[in-house]
ZAMARGU-4260 file (C-alpha; in steps of 0.2 Angstrom, whole numbers, plus 5000, padded with zeros to 4 digits):
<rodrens>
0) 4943/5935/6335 | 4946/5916/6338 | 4925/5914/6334 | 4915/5917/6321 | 4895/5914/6318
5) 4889/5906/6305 | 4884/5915/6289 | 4868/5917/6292 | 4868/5921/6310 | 4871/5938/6320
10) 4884/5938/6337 | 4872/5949/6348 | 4882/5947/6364 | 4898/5937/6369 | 4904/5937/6387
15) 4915/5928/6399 | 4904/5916/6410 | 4904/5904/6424 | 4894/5895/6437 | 4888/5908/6451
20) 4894/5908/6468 | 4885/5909/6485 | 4886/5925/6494 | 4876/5925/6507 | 4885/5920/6525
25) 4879/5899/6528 | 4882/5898/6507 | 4899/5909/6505 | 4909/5900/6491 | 4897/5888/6489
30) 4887/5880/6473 | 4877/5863/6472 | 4869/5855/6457 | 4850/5848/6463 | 4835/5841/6454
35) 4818/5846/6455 | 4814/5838/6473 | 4830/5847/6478 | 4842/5834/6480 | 4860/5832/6476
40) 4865/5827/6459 | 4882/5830/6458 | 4886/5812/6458 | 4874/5808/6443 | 4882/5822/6433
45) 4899/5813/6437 | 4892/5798/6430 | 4888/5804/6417 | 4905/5810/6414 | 4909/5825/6422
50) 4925/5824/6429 | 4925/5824/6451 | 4923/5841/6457 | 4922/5849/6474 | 4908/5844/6489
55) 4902/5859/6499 | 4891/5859/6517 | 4882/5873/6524 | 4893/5884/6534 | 4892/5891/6551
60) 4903/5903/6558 | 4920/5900/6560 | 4917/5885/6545 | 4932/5881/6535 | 4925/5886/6516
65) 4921/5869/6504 | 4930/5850/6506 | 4935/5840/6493 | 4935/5821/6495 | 4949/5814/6508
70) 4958/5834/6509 | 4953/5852/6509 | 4951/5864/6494 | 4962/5877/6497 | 4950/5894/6496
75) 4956/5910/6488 | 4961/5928/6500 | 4946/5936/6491 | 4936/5922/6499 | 4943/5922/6515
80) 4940/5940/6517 | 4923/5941/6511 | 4919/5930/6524 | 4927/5936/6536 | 4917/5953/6534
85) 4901/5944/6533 | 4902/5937/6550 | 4900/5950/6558 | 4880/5959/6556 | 4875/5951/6542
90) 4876/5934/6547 | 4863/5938/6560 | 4850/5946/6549 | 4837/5933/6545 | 4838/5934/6527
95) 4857/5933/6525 | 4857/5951/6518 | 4877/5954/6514 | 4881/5974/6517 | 4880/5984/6501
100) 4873/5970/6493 | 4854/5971/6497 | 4842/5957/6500 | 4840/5942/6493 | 4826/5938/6480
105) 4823/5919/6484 | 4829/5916/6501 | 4828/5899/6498 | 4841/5896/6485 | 4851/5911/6489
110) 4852/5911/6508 | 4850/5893/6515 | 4852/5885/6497 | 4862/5889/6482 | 4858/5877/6467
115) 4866/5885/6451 | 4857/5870/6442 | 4840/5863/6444 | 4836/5849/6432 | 4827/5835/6431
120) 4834/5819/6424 | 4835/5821/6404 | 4832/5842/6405 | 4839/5854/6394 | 4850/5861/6410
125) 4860/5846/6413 | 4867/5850/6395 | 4877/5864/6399 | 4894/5859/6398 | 4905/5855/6414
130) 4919/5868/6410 | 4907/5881/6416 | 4911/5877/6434 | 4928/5884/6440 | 4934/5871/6453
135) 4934/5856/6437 | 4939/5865/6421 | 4958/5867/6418 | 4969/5880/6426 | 4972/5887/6408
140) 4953/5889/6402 | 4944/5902/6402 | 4925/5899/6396 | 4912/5912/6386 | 4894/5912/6383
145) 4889/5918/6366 | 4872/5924/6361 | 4865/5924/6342 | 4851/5927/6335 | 4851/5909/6336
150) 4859/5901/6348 | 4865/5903/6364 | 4884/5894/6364 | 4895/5894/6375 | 4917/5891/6373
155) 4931/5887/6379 | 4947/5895/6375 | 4965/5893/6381 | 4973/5909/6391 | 4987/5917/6382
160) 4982/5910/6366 | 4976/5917/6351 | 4968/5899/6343 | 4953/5894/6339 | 4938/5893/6351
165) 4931/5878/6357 | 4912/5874/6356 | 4904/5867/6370 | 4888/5865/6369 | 4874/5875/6361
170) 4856/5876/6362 | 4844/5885/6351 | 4837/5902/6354 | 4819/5896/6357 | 4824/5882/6367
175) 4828/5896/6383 | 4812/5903/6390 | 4819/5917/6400 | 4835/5925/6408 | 4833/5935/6424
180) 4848/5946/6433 | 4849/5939/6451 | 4854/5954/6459 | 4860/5947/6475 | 4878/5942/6471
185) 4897/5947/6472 | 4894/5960/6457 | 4878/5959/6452 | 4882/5950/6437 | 4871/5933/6439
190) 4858/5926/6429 | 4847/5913/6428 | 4843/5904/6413 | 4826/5895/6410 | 4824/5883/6395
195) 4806/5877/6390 | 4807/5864/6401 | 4809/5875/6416 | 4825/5867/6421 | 4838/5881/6425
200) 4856/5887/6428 | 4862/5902/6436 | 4876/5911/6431 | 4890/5921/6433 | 4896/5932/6418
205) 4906/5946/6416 | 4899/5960/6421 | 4883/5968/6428 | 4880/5976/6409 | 4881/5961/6401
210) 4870/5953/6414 | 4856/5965/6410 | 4860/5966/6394 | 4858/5945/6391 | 4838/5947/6398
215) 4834/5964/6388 | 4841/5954/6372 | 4830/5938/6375 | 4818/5947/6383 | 4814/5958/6367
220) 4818/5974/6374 | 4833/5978/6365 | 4832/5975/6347 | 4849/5969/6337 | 4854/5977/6323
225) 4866/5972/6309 | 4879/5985/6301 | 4868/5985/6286 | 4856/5996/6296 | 4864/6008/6302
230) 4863/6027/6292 | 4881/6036/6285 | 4883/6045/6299 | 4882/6030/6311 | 4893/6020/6299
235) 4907/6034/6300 | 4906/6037/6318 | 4908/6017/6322 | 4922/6019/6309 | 4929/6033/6320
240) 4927/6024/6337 | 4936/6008/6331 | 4949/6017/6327 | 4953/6025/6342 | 4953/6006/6350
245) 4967/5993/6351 | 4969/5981/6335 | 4965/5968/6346 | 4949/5976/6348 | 4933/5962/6344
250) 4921/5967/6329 | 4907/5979/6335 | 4889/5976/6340 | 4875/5987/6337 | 4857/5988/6348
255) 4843/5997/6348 | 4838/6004/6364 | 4820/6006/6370 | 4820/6027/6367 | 4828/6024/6349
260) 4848/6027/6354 | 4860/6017/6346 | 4872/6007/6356 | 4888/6003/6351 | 4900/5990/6359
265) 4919/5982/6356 | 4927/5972/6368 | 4946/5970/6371 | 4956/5959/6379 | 4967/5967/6393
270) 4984/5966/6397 | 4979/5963/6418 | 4976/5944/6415 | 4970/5932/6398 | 4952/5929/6396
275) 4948/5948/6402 | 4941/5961/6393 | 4936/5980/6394 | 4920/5984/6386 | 4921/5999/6374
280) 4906/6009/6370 | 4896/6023/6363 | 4879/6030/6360 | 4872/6039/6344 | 4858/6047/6337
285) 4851/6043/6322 | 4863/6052/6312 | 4877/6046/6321 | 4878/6062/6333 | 4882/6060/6351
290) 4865/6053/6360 | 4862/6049/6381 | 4852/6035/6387 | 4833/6039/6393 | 4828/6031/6409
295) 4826/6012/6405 | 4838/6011/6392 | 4853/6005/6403
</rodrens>
């Protein structure tokens, strides 16, 4: 694995991450950086060092997607397409609602807005590093956020190599007061983290499991548990499950679920593109025996 916790910490969850992008029709591709009164900060972040990234307007139909400076951004198919399909019905719904996707939770910063930072000057949320948005970090990043049992990190790492990880930035586990799923997004995979100071970011990682997995972790209703913990049974059955995965496979991680099953999960990086993963996993009983989730466990 390119990184390691400390000694005396715990990896709870790693998973790839990035800024969130708008869904909804008038915000499609879209993400702006504001402060508390809702303006535009992008170009104090830039001041401040982060290097020039791309400006975006709210669309209307037939609306090229976001503008750089002086030339267009070019926008991916995927893009294209999706909005392309959202002009249709969904654009005339008043709340924006995108088909198979549901309705938005904050209309406000989903539908006619969508702010994946809102910080103060000096908050905790204009810490987060740069790399996390897609349209300034280098082609050959890929970027992770790591949960510990104390910190939240996150990393950059180069695609296709096998080196060490490069830290970020990192805050401590207290200084986050709570992570909520955001439901209404490409995959239903965004979260939104709140530090003490009630600044936020929202979030793009890889997968909705992981998403709801980041808020039950922090949330306190899934409890960690080390290797240590875990019965003979449990240890020979996670034995047996690595062993059945790919060497490249990452080290396991072990939670307690709310009705007592133990979940068990390896990620490993797939041949499709770097910086991907599949995430492998099983459920056990208390004496490593086959378990199933109750409702509210997943």
């Amino acid at each position: 694995m390119d990184w390691y916790p400390n000694a005396d910490e715990r990896l709870l969850l790693r998973t790839s991450v990035r800024f969130a992008t708008g869904l909804a029709p008038a915000v499609s591709g879209c993400r702006w950086f504001r402060d508390v009164e809702r303006r535009d900060i992008q170009d104090e972040l830039e001041r401040a060092g982060w290097p020039a990234g791309p400006t975006y307007e709210l669309r209307s139909a037939g609306d090229k997607a976001a503008r750089r400076t002086g030339r267009a951004l070019l926008v991916g198919i995927p893009l294209v397409a999706n909005l392309i399909a959202n002009l249709g019905g969904a654009a005339g719904t008043p709340l924006g609602e995108v088909a198979g996707r549901g309705r938005p939770d904050e209309p406000e910063n989903e539908v006619h807005d969508f702010p994946v930072m809102w910080a103060a000057p000096g908050a905790l949320a204009r810490a987060v590093p740069w790399q996390l948005d897609p349209e300034r970090r280098p082609e050959d990043r890929a970027t992770d956020l790591v949960l510990t049992d104390r910190r939240l990190l996150f990393l950059a790492t180069r695609r296709g190599s096998l080196g060490k990880a490069e830290v970020l930035g990192e805050f401590a586990r207290d200084s986050v007061a709570e992570v909520r799923r955001m439901k209404f997004s490409e995959i239903q995979a965004d979260v939104r983290i709140t530090f003490t100071d009630r600044s936020w970011v929202r979030l793009a990682v890889g997968n909705p499991d992981d998403a709801e997995r980041l808020g039950q972790v922090l949330g306190g209703a899934v409890r960690m548990l080390t290797e240590s913990e875990l019965s003979a049974g449990q240890l020979d059955r996670v034995t047996r499950f690595m062993a059945d995965l790919p060497k490249t496979a990452h080290p396991p991680t072990y939670s307690r679920l709310r009705s007592g099953v133990t979940l068990v999960e390896s990620r490993v990086p797939v041949k499709a593109g770097s910086g991907l993963f599949e995430n492998h996993s099983i459920l056990m009983d208390d004496s490593g025996g086959p378990a199933e989730p109750a409702p509210g466990d997943l």
